[in-house]
Backbone as CSV, one residue per row, in Angstrom:
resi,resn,N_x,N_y,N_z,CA_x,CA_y,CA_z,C_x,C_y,C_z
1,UNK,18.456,73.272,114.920,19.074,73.934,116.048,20.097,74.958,115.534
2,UNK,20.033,76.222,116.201,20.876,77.264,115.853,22.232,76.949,116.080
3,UNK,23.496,77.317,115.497,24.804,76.852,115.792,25.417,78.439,117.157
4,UNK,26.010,77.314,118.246,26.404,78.730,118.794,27.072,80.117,118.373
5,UNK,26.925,81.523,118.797,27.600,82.633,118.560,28.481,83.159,119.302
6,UNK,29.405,83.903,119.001,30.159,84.588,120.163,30.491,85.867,119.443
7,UNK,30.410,86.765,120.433,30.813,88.111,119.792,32.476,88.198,120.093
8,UNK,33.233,88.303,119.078,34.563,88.473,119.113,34.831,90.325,118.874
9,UNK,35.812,90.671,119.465,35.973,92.457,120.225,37.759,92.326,119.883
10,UNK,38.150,93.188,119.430,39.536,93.522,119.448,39.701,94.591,120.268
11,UNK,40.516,94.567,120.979,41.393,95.685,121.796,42.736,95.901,121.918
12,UNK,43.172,97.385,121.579,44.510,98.070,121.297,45.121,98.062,122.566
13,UNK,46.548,97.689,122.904,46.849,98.662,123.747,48.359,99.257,123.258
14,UNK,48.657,100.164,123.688,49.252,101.057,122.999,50.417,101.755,124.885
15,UNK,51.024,101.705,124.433,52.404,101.721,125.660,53.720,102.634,124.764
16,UNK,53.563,103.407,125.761,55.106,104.813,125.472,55.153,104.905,126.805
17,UNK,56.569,104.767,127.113,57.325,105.029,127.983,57.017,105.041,129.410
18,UNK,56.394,103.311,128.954,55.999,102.803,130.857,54.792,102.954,131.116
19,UNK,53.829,103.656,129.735,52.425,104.476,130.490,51.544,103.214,129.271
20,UNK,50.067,103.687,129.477,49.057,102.812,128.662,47.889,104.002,128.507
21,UNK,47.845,103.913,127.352,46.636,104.916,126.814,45.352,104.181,127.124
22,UNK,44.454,104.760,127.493,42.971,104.875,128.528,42.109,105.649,128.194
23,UNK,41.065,104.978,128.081,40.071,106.158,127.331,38.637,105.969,128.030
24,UNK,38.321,106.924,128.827,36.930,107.044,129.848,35.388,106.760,129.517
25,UNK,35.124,105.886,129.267,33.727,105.420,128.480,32.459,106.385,129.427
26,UNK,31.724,107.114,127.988,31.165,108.197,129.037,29.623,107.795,127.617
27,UNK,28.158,107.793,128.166,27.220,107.958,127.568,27.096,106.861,126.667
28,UNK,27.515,105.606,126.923,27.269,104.859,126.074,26.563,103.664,126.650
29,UNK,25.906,103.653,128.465,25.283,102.657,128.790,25.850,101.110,129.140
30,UNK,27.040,101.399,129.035,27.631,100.473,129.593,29.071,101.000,130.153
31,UNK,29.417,100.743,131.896,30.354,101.138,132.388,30.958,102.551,132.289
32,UNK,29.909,102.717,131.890,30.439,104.623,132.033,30.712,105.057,133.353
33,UNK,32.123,105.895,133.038,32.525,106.562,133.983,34.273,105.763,134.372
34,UNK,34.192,104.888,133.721,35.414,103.960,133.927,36.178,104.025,132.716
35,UNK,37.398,103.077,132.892,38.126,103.151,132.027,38.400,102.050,130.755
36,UNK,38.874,101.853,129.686,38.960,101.048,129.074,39.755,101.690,128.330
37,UNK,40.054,100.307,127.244,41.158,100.665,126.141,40.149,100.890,125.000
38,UNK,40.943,101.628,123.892,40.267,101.419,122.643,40.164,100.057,121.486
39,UNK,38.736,100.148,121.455,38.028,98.821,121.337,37.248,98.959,120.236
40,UNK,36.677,97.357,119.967,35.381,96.975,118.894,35.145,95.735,118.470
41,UNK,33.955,95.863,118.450,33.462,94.619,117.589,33.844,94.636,116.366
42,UNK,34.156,93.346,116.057,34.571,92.842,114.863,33.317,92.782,113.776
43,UNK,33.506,93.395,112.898,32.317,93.611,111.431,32.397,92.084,110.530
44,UNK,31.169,91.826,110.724,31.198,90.658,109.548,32.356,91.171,108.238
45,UNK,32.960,89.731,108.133,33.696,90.065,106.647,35.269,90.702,106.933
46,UNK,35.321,90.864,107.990,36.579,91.661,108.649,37.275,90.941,109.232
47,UNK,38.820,90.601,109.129,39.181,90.105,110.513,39.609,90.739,111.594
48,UNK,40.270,90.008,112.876,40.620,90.771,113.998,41.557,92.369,113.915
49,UNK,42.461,91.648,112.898,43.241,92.692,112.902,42.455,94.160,111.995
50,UNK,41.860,94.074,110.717,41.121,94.662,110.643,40.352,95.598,111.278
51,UNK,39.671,95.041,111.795,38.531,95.478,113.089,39.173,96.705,114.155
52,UNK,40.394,95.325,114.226,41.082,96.553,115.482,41.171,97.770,115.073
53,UNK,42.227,97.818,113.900,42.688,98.525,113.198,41.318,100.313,112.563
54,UNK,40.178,99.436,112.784,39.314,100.691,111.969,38.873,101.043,113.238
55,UNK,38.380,100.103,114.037,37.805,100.696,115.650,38.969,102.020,116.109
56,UNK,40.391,101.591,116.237,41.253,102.723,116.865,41.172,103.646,115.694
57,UNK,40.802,103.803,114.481,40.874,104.844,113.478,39.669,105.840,113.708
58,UNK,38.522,105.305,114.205,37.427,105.314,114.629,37.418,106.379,116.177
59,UNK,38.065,105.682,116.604,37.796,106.096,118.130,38.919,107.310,118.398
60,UNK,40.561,107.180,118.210,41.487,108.007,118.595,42.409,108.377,117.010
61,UNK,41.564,108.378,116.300,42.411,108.891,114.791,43.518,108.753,115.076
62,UNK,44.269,107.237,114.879,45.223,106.840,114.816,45.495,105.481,113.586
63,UNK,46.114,105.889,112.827,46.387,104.577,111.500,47.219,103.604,111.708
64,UNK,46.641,102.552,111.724,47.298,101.352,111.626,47.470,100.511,111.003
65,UNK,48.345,99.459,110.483,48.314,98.708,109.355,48.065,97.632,109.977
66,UNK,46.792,96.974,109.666,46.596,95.531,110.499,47.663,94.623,110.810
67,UNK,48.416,94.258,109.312,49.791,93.329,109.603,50.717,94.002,110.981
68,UNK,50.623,95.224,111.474,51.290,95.467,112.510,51.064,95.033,114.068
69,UNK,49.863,94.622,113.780,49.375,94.639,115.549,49.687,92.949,115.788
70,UNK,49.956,93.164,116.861,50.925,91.753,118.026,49.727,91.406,118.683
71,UNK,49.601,90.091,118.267,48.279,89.926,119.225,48.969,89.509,121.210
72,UNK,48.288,89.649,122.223,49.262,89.633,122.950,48.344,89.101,124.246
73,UNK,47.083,89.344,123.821,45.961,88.301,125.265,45.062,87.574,124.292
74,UNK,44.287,86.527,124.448,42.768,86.152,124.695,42.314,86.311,125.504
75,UNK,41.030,86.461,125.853,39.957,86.445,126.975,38.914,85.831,126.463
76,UNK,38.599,84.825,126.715,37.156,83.478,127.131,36.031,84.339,127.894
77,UNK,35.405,85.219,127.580,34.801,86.197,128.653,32.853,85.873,128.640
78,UNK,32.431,85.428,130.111,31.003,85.752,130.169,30.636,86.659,130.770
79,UNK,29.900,86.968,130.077,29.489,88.560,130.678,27.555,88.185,130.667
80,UNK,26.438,88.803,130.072,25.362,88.629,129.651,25.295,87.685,128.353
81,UNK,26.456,87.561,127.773,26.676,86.363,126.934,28.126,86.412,126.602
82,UNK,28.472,85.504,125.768,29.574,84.349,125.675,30.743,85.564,124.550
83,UNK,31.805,85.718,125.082,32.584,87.026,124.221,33.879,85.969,124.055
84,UNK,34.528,86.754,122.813,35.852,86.615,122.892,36.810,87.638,122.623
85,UNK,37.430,88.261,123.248,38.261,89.086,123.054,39.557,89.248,123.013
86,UNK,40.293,89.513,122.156,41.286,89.656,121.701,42.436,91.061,121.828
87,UNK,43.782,90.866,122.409,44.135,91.884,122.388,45.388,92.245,121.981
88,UNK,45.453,93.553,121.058,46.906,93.290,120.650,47.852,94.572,120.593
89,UNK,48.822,94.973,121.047,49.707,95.610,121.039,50.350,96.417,120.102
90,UNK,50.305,97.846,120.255,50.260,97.944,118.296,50.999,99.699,118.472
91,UNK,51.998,100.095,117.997,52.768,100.957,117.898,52.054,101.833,116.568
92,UNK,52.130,103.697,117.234,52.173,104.383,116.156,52.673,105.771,116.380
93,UNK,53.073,106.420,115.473,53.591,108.189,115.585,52.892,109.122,115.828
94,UNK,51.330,108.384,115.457,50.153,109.633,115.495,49.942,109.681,117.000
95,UNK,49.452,111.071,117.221,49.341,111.263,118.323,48.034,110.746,118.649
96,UNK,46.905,110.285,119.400,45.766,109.841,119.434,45.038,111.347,119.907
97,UNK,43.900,111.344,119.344,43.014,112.352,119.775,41.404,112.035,119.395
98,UNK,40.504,112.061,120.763,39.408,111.569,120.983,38.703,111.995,119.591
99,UNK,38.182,110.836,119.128,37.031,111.286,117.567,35.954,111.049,117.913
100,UNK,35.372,110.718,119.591,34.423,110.188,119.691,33.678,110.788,120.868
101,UNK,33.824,112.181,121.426,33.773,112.758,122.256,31.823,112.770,123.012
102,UNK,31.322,112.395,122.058,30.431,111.700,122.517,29.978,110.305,123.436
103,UNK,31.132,109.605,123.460,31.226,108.333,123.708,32.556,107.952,124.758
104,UNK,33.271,108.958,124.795,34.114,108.969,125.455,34.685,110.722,126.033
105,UNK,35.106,110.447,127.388,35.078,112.257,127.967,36.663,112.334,128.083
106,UNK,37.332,111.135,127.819,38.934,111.396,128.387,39.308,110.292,127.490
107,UNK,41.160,110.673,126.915,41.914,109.848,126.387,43.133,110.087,127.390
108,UNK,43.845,109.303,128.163,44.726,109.423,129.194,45.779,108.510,129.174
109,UNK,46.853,109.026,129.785,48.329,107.989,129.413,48.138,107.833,131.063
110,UNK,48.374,106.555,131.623,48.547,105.995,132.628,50.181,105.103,133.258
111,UNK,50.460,105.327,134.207,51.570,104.162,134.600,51.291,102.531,134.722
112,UNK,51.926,102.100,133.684,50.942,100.565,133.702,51.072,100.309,135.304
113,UNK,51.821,100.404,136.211,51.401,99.666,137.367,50.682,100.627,138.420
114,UNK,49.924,101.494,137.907,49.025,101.969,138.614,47.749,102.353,138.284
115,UNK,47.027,101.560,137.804,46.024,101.461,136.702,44.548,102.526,137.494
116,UNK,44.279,103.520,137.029,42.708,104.151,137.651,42.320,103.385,138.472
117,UNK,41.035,103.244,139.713,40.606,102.542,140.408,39.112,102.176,139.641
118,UNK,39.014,103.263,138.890,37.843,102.902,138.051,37.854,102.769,136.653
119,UNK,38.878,101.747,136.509,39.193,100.374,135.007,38.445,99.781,135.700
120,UNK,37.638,99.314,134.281,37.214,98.150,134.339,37.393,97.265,134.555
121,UNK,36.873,96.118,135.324,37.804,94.783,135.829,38.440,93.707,134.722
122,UNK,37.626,93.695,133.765,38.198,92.663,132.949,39.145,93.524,132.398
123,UNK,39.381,94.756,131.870,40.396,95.577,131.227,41.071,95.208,132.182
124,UNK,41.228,95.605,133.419,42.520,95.300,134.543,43.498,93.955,134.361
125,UNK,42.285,93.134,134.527,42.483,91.482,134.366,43.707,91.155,132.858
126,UNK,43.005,91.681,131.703,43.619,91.627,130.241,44.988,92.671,130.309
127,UNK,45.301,93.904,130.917,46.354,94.138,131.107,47.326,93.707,131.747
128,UNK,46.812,93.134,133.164,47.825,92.410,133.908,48.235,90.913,133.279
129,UNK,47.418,90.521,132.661,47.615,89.224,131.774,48.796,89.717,131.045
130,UNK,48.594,90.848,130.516,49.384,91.167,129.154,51.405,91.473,130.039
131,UNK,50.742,92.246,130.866,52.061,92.320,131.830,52.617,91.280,132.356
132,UNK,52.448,90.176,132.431,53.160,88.930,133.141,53.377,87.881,131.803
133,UNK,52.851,88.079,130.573,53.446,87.667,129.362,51.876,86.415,129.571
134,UNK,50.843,86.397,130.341,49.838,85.495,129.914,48.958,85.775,128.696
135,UNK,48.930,84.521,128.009,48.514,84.396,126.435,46.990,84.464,126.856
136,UNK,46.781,83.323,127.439,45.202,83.167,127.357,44.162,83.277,128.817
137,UNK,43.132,83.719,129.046,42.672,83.403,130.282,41.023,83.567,130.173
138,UNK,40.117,83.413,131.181,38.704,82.849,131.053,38.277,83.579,132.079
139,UNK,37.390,85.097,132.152,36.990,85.331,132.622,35.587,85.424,133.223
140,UNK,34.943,85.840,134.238,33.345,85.850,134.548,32.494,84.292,134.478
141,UNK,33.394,83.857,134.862,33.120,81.991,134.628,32.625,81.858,136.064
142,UNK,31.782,81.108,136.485,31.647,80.203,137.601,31.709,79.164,137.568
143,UNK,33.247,78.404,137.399,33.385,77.255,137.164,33.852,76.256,138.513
């Protein structure tokens, strides 16, 4: 018998002065047209912080030193299968600028308490978690 899998995903979020950087998932077949943070799957051999760390280098050419990022949610998430995602809070000087303009049509600073109407729900869910200081939570469950 196969041992279970879960795909584990790091996600940045990144906060100056009350706002949350947002980045418009465009052509990639899933939730396009909405919003999300900058994200990724975790690479065999890598850890979270890692991962995070090359995904946002990846996505908004921004450098980070893994030891820097605050981890600051879990998410227990079912979706089409069994996720875990991780999210962590992570300060930098660089300015972010889309490297992925294929994959994304907008990088945007938002007022955390007025989030797009078209974020994604679990992004919504994992920010407002993150805003009320909740560590862990279990989404897309029918329990």
């Amino acid at each position: 018998m196969e041992r279970f899998k879960m795909i584990a995903s790091s996600y940045l979020i990144f906060i100056d002065h009350g706002k949350i950087l947002l980045s418009r998932r465009f052509h990639t077949g899933y939730e396009d047209g909405k919003y999300s943070l900058p994200a990724g799957h975790i690479k065999n051999g890598e850890t979270l912080t890692q991962g995070g760390a090359r995904e946002v280098l990846e996505e908004i050419g921004v450098r980070l030193n893994p030891k820097d990022l605050r981890l600051v949610h879990v998410m227990h998430r079912k979706y089409m299968d069994i996720r875990m995602d991780f999210f962590f809070v992570a300060e930098s000087r660089d300015q972010p600028v889309n490297m992925e303009p294929s994959k994304c049509d907008e990088l945007k600073w938002v007022p955390l308490e007025s989030l797009p109407e078209n974020t994604i729900p679990y992004i919504r869910h994992a920010i407002e978690c993150y805003q009320k200081k909740v560590m862990y939570s279990e989404y897309g469950w029918e329990i």
